[in-house]
C-alpha positions in Angstrom: -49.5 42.0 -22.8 -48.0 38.8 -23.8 -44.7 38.4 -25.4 -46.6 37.4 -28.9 -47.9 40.9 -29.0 -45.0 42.3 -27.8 -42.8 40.3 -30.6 -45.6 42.2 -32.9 -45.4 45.6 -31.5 -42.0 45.9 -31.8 -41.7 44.5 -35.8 -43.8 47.7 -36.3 -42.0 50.1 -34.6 -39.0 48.3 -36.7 -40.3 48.6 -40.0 -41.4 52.4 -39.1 -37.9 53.0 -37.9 -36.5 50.8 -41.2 -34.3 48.6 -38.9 -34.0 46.1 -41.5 -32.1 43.6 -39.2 -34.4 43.9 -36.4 -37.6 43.4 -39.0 -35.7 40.3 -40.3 -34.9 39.0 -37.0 -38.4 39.4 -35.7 -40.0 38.1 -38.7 -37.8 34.8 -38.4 -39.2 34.5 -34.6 -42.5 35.3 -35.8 -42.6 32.4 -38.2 -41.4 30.0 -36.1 -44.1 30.9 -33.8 -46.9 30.2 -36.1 -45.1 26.7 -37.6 -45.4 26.0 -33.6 -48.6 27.1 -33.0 -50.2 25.0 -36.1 -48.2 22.2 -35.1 -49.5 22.2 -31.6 -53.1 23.1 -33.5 -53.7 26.3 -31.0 -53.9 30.2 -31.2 -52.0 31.3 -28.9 -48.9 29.8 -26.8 -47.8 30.5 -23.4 -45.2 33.4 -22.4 -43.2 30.4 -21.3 -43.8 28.5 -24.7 -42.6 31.4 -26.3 -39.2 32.1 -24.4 -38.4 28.3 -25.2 -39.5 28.7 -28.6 -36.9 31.6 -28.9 -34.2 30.0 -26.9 -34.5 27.1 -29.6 -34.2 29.5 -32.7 -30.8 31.3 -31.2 -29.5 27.9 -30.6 -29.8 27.3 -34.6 -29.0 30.4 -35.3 -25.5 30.2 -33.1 -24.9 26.8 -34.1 -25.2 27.5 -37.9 -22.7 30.6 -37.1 -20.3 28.1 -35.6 -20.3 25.4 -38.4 -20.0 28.0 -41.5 -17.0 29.7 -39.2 -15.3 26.2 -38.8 -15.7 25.8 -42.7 -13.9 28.7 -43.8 -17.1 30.9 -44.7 
């Protein structure tokens, strides 16, 4: 199973269970897994693809964390 199906199997079992944070954070990583795959103009990408992909999103996520902390918000 590759870790796009996985990402998909468990935003079901989220919405089932009405995680809402897990469906949002899923969804987000979803997303930007289709904005990469049209931008690289393929179906599918590579587990490894994938776990870089993700790696990226956290980085934006944390770093947006950081700055909104270091403004007072």
């Amino acid at each position: 199973m590759s870790l796009q199906e996985r990402i998909q199997q468990e935003l079901k079992a989220a919405m089932l269970a009405k995680d809402a944070d897990t469906v949002g954070t899923l969804r987000l990583l979803k997303s930007a897994i289709g904005y990469a795959q049209i931008e690289r103009k393929t179906d599918a990408l590579s587990d490894a693809e994938v776990v870089g992909l993700t790696q990226k999103e956290i980085k934006k996520r944390r770093d947006s964390i950081e700055q909104f902390q270091s403004g007072g918000r």
